[in-house]
KOLLUMSE-821564 format. One record per residue: residue number from 0; x, y, z of N, C-alpha, C in turn; residue in one letter. Coordinates in steps of 0.05 Angstrom, whole numbers. Layout:
<sites>
NUM:X:Y:Z:X:Y:Z:X:Y:Z:A
...
</sites>
This chain:
<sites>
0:363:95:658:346:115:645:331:102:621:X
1:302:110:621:296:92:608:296:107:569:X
2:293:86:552:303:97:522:267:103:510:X
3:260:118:492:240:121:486:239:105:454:X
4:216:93:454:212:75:417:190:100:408:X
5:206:108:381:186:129:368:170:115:341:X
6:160:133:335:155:121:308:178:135:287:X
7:173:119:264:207:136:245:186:148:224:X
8:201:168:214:188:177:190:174:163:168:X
9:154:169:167:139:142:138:140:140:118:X
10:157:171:104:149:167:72:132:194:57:X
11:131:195:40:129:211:23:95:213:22:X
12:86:227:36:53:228:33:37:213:50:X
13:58:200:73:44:178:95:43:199:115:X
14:22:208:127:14:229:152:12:206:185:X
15:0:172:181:11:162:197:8:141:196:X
16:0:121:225:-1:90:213:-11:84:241:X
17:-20:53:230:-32:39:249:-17:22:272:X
18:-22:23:298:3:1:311:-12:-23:310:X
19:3:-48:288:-15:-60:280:-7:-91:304:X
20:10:-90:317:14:-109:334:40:-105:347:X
21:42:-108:380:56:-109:397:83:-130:393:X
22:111:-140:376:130:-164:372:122:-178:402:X
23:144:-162:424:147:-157:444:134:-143:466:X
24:124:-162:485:103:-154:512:125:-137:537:X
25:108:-126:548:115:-108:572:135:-132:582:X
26:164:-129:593:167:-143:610:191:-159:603:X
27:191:-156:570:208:-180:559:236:-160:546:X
28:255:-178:550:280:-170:537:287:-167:512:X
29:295:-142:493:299:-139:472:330:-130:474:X
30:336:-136:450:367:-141:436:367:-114:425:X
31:386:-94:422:391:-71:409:383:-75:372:X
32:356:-68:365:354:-65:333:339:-86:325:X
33:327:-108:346:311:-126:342:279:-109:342:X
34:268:-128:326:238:-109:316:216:-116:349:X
35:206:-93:354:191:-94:375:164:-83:375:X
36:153:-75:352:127:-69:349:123:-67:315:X
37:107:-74:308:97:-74:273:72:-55:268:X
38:79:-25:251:57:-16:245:53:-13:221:X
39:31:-13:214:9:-21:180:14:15:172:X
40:18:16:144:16:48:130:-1:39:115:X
41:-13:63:96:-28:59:70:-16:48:52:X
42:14:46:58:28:22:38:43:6:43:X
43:62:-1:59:72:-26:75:63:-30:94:X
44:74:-37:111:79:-51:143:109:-48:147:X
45:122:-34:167:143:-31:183:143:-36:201:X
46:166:-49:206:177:-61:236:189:-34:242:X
47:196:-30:274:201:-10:288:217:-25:309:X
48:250:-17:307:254:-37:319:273:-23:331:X
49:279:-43:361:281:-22:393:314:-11:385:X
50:315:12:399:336:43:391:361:30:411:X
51:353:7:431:379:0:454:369:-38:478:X
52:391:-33:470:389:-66:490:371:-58:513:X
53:351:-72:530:352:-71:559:319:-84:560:X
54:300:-76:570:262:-90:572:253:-72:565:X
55:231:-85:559:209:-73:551:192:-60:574:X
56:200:-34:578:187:-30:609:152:-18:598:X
57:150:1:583:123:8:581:119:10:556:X
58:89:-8:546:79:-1:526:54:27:525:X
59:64:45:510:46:73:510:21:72:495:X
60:17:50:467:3:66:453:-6:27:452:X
61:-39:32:440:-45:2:448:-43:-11:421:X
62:-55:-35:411:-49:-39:375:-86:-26:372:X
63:-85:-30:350:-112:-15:333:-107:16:338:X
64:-88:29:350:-81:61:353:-70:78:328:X
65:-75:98:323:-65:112:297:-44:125:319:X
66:-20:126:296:8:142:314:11:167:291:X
67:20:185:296:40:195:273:62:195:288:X
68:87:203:254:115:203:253:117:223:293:X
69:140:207:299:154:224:326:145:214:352:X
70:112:209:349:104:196:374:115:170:380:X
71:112:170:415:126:159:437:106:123:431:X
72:127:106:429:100:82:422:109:62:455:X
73:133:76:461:135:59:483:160:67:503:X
74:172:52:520:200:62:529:225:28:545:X
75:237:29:539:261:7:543:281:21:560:X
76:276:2:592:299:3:609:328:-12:606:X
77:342:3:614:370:-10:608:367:-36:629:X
78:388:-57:624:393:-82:640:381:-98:626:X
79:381:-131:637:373:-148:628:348:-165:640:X
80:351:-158:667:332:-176:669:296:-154:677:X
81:281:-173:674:246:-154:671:252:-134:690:X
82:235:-109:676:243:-89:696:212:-93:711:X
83:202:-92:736:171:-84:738:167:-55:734:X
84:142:-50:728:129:-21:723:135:-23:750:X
85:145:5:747:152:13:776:128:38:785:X
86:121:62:795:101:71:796:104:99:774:X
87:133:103:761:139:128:756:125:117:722:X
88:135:101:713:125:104:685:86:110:685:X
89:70:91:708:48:111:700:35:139:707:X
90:61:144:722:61:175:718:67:199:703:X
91:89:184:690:95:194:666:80:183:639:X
92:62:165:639:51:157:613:35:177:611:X
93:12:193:633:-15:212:628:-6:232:612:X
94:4:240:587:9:258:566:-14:255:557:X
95:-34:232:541:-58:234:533:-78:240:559:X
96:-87:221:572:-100:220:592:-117:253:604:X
97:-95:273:614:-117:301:613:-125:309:596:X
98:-127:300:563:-150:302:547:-174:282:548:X
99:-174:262:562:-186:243:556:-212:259:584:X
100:-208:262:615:-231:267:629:-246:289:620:X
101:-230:310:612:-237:338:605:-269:328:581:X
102:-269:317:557:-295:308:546:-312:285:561:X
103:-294:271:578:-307:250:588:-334:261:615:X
104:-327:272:632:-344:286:650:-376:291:644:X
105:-368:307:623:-398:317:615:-409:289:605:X
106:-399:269:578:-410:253:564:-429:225:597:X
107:-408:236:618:-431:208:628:-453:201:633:X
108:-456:231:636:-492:235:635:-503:227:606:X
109:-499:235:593:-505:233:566:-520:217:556:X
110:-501:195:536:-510:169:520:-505:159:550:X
111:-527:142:560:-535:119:586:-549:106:577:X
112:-541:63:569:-565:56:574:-578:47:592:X
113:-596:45:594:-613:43:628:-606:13:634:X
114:-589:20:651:-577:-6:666:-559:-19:652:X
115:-534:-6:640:-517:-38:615:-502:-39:630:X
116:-491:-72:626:-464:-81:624:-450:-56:612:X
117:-424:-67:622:-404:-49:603:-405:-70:567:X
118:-386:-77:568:-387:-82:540:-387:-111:538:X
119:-415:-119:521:-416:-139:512:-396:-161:499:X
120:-386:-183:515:-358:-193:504:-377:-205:475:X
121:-357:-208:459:-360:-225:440:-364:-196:414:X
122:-377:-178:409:-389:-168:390:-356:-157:380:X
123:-350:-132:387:-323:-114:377:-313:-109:409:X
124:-300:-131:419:-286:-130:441:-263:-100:440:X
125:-270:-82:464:-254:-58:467:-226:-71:483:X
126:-213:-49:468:-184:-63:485:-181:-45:516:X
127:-163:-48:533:-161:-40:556:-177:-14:555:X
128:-157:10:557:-170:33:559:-199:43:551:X
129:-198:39:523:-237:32:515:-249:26:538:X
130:-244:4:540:-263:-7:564:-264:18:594:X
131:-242:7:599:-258:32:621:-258:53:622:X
132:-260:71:602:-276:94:598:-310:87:585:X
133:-309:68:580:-332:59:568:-354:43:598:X
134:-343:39:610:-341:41:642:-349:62:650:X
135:-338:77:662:-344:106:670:-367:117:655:X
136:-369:114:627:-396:127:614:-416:120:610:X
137:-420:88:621:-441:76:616:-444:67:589:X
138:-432:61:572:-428:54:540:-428:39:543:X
139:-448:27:521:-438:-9:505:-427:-11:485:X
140:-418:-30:480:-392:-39:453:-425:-42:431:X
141:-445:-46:439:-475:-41:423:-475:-17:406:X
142:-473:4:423:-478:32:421:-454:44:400:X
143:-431:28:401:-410:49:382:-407:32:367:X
144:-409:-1:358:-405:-9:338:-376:-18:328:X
145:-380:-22:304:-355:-30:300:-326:-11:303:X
146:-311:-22:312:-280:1:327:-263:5:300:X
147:-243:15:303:-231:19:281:-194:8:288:X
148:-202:-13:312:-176:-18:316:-174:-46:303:X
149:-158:-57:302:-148:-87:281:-176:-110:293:X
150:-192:-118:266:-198:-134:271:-230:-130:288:X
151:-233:-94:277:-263:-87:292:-262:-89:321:X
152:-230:-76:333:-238:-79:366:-236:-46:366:X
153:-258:-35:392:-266:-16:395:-234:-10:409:X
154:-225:27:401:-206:39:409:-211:60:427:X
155:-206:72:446:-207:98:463:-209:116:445:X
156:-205:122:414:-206:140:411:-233:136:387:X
157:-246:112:396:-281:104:382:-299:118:405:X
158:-285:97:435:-308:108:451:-306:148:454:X
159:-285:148:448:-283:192:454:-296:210:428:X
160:-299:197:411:-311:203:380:-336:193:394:X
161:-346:176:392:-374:167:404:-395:185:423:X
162:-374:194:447:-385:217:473:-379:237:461:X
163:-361:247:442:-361:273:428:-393:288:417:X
164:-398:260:401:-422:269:380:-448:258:390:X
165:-446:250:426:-467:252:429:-474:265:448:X
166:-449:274:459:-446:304:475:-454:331:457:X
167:-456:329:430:-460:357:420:-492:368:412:X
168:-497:399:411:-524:398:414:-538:383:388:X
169:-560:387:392:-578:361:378:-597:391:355:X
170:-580:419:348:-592:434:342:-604:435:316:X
171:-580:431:293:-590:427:268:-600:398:263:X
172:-624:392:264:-634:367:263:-618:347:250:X
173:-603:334:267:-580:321:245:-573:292:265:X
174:-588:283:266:-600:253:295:-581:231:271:X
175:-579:239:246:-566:209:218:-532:214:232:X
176:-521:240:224:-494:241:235:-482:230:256:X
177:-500:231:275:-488:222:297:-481:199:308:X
178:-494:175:293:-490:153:298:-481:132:263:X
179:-463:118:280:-451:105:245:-478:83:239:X
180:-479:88:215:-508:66:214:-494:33:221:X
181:-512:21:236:-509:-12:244:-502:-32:218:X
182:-477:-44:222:-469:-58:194:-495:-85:201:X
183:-499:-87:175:-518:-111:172:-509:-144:186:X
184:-532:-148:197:-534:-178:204:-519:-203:189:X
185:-506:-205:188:-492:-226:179:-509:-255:174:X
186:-502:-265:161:-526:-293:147:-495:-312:148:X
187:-513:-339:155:-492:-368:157:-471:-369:133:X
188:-452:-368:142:-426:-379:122:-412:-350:112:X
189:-422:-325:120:-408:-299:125:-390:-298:143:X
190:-371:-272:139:-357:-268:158:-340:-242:150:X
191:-344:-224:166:-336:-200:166:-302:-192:173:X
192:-290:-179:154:-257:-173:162:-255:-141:150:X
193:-241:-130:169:-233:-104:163:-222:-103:149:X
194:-218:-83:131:-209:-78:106:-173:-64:123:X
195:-158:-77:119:-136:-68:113:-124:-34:109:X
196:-113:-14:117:-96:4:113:-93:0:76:X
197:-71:-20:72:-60:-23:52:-84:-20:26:X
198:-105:-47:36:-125:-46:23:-143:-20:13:X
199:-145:-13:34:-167:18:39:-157:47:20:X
200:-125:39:20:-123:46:4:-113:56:-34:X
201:-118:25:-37:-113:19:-64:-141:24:-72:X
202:-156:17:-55:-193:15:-67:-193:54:-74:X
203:-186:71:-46:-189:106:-52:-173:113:-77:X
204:-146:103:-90:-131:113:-102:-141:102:-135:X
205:-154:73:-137:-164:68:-161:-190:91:-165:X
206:-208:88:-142:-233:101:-148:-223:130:-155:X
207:-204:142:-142:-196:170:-149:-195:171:-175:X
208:-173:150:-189:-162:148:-219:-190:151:-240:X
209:-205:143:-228:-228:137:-246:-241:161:-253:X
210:-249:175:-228:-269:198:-218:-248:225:-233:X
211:-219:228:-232:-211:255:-241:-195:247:-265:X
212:-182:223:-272:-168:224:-304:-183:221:-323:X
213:-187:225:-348:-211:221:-372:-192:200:-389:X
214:-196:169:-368:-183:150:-377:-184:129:-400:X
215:-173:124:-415:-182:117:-445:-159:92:-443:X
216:-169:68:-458:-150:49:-464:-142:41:-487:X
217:-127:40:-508:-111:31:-530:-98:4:-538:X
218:-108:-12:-553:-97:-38:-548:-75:-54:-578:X
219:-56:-61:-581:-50:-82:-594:-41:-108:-590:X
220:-20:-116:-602:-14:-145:-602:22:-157:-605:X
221:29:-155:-590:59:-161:-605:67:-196:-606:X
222:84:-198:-627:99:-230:-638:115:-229:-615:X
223:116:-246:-600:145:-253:-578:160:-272:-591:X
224:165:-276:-615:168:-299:-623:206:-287:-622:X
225:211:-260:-630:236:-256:-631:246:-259:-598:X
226:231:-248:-584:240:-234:-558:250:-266:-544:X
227:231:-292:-546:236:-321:-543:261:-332:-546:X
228:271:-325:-578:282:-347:-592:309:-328:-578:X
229:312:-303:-561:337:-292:-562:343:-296:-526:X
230:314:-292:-516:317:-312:-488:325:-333:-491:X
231:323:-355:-513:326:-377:-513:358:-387:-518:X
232:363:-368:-538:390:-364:-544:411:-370:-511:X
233:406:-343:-508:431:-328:-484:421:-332:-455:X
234:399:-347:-453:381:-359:-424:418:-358:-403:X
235:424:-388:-418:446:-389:-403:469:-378:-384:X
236:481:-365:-413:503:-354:-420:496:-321:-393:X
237:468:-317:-395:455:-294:-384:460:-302:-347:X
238:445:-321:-349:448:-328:-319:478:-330:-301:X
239:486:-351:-321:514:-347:-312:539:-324:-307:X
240:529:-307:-325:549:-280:-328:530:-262:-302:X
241:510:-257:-302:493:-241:-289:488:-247:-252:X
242:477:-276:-255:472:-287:-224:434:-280:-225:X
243:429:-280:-250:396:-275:-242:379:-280:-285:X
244:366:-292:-283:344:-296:-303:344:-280:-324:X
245:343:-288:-343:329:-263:-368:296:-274:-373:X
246:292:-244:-368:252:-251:-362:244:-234:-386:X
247:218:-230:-389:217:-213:-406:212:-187:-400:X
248:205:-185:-370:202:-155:-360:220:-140:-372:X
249:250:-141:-367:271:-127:-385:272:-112:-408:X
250:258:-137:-426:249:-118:-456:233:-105:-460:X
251:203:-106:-436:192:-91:-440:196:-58:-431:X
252:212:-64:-404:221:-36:-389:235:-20:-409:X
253:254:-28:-418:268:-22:-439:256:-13:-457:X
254:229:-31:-480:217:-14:-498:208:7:-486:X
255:190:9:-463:174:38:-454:192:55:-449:X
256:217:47:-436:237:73:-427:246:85:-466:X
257:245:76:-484:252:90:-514:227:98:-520:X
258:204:92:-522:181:105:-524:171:131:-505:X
259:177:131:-494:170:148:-476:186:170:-473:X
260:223:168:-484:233:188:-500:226:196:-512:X
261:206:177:-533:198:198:-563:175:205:-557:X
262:154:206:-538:123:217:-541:128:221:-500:X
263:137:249:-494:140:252:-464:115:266:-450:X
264:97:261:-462:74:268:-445:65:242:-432:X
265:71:217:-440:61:195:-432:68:194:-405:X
266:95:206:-397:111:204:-384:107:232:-359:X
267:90:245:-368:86:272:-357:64:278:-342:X
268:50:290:-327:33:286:-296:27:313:-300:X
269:5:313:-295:-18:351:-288:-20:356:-264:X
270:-9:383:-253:-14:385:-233:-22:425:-236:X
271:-52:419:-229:-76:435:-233:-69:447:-256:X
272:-62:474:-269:-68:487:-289:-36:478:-309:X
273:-20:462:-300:3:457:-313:14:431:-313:X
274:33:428:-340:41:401:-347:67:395:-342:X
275:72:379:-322:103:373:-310:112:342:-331:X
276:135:354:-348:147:335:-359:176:333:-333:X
277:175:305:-351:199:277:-332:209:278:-351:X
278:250:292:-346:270:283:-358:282:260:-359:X
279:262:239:-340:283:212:-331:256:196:-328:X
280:265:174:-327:240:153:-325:237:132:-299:X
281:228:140:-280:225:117:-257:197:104:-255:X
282:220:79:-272:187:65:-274:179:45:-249:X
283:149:50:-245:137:35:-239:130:-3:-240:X
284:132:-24:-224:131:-43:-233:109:-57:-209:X
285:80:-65:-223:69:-78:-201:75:-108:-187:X
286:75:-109:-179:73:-134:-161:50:-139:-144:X
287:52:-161:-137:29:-179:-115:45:-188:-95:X
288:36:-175:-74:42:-184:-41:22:-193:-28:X
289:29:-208:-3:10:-222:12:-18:-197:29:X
290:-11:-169:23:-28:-154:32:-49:-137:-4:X
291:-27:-150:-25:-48:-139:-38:-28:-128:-57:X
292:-30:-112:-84:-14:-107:-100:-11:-86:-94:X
293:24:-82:-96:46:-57:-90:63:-46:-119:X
294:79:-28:-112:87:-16:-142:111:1:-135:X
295:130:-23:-131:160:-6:-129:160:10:-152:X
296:189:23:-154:194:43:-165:217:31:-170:X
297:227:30:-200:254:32:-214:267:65:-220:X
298:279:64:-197:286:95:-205:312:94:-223:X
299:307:121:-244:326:131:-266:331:101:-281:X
300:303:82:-291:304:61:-305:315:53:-339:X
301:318:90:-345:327:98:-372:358:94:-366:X
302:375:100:-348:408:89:-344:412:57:-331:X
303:392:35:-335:403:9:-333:397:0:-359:X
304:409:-26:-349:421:-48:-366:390:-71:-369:X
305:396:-92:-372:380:-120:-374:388:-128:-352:X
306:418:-128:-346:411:-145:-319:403:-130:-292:X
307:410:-109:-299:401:-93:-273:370:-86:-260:X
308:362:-88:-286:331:-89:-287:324:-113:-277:X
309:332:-137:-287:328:-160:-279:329:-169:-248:X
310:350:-157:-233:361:-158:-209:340:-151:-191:X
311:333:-124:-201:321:-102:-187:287:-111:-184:X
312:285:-118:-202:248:-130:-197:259:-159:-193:X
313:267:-179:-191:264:-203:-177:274:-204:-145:X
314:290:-175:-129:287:-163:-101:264:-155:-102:X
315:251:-143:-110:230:-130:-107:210:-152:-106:X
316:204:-171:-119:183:-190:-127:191:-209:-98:X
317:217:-222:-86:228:-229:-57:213:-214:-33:X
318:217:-190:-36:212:-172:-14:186:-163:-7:X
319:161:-163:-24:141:-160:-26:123:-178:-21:X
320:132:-198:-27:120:-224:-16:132:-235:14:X
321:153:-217:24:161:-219:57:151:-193:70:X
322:137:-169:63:128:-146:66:154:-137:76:X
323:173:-135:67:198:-120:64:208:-94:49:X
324:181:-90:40:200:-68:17:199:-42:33:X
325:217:-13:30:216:10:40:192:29:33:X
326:188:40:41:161:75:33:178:87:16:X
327:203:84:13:212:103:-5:211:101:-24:X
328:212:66:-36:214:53:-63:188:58:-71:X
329:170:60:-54:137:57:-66:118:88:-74:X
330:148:101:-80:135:126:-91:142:134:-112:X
331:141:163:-128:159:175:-151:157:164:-170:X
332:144:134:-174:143:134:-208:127:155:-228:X
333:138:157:-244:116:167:-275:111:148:-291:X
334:112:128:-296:98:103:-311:100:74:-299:X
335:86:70:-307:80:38:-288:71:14:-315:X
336:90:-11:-310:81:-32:-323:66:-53:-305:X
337:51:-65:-309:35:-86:-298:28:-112:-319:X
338:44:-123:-305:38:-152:-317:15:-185:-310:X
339:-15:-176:-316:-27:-202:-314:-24:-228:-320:X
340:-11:-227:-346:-5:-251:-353:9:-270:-340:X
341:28:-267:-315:26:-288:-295:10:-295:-284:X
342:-14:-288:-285:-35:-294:-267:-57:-309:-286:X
343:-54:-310:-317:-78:-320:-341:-85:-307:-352:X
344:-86:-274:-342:-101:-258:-360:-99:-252:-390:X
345:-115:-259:-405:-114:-244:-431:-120:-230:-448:X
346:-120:-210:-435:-137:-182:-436:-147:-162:-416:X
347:-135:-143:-423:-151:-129:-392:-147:-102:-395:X
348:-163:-80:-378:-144:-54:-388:-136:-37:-350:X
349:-122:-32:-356:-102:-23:-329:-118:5:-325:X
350:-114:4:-302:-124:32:-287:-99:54:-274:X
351:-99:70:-276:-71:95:-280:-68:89:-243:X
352:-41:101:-241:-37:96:-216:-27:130:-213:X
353:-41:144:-198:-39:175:-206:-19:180:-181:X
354:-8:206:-187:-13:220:-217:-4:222:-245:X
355:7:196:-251:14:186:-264:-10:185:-289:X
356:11:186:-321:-10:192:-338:-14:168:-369:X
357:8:150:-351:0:117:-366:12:94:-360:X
358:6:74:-362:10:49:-350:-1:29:-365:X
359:27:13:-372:16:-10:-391:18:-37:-389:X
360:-6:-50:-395:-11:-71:-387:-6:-94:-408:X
361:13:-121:-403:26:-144:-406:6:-167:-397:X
362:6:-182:-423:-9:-205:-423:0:-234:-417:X
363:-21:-256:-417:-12:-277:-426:1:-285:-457:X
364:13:-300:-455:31:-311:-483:13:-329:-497:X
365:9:-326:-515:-19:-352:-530:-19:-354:-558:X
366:-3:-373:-565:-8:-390:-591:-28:-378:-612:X
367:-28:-363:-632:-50:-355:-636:-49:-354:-676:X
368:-59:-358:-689:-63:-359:-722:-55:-330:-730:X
369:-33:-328:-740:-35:-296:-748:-26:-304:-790:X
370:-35:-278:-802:-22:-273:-831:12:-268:-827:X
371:28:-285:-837:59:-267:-852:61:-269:-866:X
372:72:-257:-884:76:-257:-918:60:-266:-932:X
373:30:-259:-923:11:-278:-936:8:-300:-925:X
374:18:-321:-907:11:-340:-906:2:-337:-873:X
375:-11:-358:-866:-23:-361:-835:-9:-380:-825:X
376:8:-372:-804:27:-390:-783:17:-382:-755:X
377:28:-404:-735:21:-400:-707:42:-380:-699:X
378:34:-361:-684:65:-346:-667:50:-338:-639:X
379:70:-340:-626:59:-334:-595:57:-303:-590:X
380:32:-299:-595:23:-268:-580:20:-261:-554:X
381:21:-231:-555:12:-219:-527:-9:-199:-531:X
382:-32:-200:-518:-41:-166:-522:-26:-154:-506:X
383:-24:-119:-516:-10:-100:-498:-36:-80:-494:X
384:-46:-75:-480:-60:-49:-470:-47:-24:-458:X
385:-58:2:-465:-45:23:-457:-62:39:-448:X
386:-73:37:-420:-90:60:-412:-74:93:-406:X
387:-87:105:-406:-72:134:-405:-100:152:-396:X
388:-92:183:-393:-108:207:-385:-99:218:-413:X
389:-133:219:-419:-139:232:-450:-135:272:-447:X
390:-131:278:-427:-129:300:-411:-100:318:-421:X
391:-80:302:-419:-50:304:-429:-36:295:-457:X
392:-46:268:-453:-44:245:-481:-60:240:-498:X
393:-56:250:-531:-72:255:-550:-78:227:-558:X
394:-98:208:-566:-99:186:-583:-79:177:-597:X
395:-76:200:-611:-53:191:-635:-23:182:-623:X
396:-15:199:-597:6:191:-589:8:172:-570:X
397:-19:162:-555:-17:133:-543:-19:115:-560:X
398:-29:114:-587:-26:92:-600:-4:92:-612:X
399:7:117:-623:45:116:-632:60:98:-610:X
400:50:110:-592:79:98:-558:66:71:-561:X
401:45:62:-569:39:29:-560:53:9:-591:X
402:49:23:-610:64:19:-626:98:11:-631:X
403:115:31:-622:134:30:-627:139:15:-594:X
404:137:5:-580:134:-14:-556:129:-42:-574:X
405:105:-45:-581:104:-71:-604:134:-73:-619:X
406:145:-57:-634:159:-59:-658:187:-64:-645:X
407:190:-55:-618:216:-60:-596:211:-88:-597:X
408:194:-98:-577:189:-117:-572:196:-137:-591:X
409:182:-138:-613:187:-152:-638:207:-157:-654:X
410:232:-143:-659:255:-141:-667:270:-122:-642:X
411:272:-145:-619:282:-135:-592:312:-120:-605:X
412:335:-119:-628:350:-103:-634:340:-80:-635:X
413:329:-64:-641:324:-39:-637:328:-27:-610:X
414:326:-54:-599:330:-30:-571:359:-35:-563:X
415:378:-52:-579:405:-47:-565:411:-35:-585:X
416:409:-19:-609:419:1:-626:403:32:-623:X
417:382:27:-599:371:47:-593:356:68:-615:X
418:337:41:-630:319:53:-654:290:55:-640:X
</sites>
């Protein structure tokens, strides 16, 4: 009997995902819980991996395909050795298929060009099915353009969008809608790549931030010169007792989680005519992955320690850079730190990661001339930036919370006497 591969639930606000590549081909033997297909979300990539020992008897859904949560992506016969498609699985695969003639019929008349090939190899190669429906209708891979399956290959469900809208009447003069305008000619030493899931949507969720928070940035400067000399101290003594680094992320999680007790709107999110305060603080921490920057979640970051913090973002910083992390971790914060200064930056101002209503941004370390007691010494600075939504958060209290963050930072005791 054969076992069905679904898709698993995605997550908190994921409606579905892309099947972004086949592990395992029709035919081949999988191990009970070994990964057998990889699909892309708007925020990781999950492996999906097979429910029981036996082959890979049928793949259902092709890659470049949008699934949602529950759908059938494939099915695994028991035994070991290749099962062949026998005739029953493509009889049982047509679940899509009587939607597919029902629009298709009318469209062949339709869009015809006089006399084509089917689809031009080379431009946005259609994968199986594409094609021969694109076949049957007389369509070129010309005519629909770029697909929306991995890598600009035309999908069955480009060419059925395609005969949809040019099957419909032509009443309200509306000839622009119906066709996606032609991406531009490409010039020597170009080269065109689809924008990523992941990508697509960090670009919608910044531009959102922009377009609905009335985002304002706040800036100072803190001495690390204490926060150094006490890393420098207990580096050791830290590692050894702990099994992991003292960084400075720690102190800073730490100062925002006490600031953000004392000024809790920073910490607090609008949702339409009302202001939802956070009794607890799950902070946000960005990172850089090989698909682009992500933003676990330190949940209830106000009940750890230094080392736990520590632990917890150098997994997270591991896992991100193996596209390992869960949909679950990558939701629920109310404040987010972001740190450029591994990267050079010195200076910058952060963009809110909504609906979240601040997020503060960590610099490079730099030698810099400051006044003490009157006199001018070198001490190693940071800028700190504090963007926020002027909407919730008054001036006065993003520059208090960026303040008393400086003053943590700077005489890092305050935060183990919890001043």
């Amino acid at each position: 009997m054969a076992t069905e591969i679904v898709v698993p639930p995605l997550g908190e606000s994921v409606a579905s995902a892309t099947v972004a590549r086949w592990i395992k081909k029709a035919g081949e033997a999988v191990a009970a819980d070994e990964p057998v297909v990889e699909l892309e979300t708007d925020k990781v990539t999950v492996e999906v991996n097979a429910p029981a020992a036996g082959t890979l008897e049928a793949i259902m859904v092709e890659e470049g395909a949008e699934v949602a949560p529950g759908a059938v992506l494939g099915t695994i016969a028991g035994g070991a050795a290749p099962a062949r498609p026998a005739a029953a699985p493509p009889a049982a695969a047509p679940p899509a298929p009587p939607a597919a003639p029902a629009p298709a019929r009318p469209q062949v008349e339709i869009p015809r060009v006089p006399a084509g090939p089917v689809a031009r190899p080379g431009e946005h190669a259609p994968l199986p099915a594409a094609a021969r429906l694109m076949a049957e209708a007389r369509v070129t891979s010309e005519q629909i353009g770029a697909g929306t399956g991995k890598g600009g290959r035309i999908t069955k469900g480009d060419v059925l969008a395609y005969l949809q809208r040019a099957a419909a009447p032509a009443a309200p003069q509306a000839p622009a809608p119906a066709a996606k305008p032609a991406p531009r000619p490409l010039e020597e030493g170009e080269e065109r790549v689809r924008m990523t899931r992941l990508r697509q949507t960090i670009a919608r969720r910044l531009k959102e931030a922009q377009n609905t928070a009335a985002m304002l940035t706040t800036f100072n400067e803190a001495d690390m010169s204490a926060v150094m000399a006490l890393r420098s101290e207990y580096r050791e003594a830290f590692e050894k007792r702990h099994g992991v680094r003292l960084g400075f992320m720690s102190f800073f999680v730490k100062a925002c989680v006490a600031a953000l007790k004392e000024f809790p709107a920073v910490n607090a999110e609008i949702e339409g005519e009302d202001i939802i305060y956070k009794n607890f603080v799950h902070m946000g921490i960005a990172v850089g992955g090989p698909a682009g920057l992500v933003v676990p979640v330190l949940r209830h970051a106000d009940r750890m320690g230094f080392a736990e913090i520590e632990k917890r973002i150098a997994d997270f910083g591991r896992r991100a850079r193996d596209g390992a992390l869960k949909l679950e971790e990558l939701s629920g914060g109310t404040f987010t730190i972001t740190n450029g200064g591994i990267y050079g930056s010195l200076l910058s101002t952060p963009i809110l990661n909504p609906p979240q209503s601040g997020i503060l941004g960590m610099h490079k370390i730099e030698d810099r001339p400051v006044v003490v007691g009157g006199k001018i010494e070198v001490r190693p600075m940071m800028y700190l930036a504090l963007s926020y939504d002027h909407r919730i958060v008054d001036g006065k209290e993003a520059v208090s919370f960026l303040v008393r963050v400086k003053e943590a930072v700077e005489d890092p005791r305050r935060l183990m006497l919890d001043l």
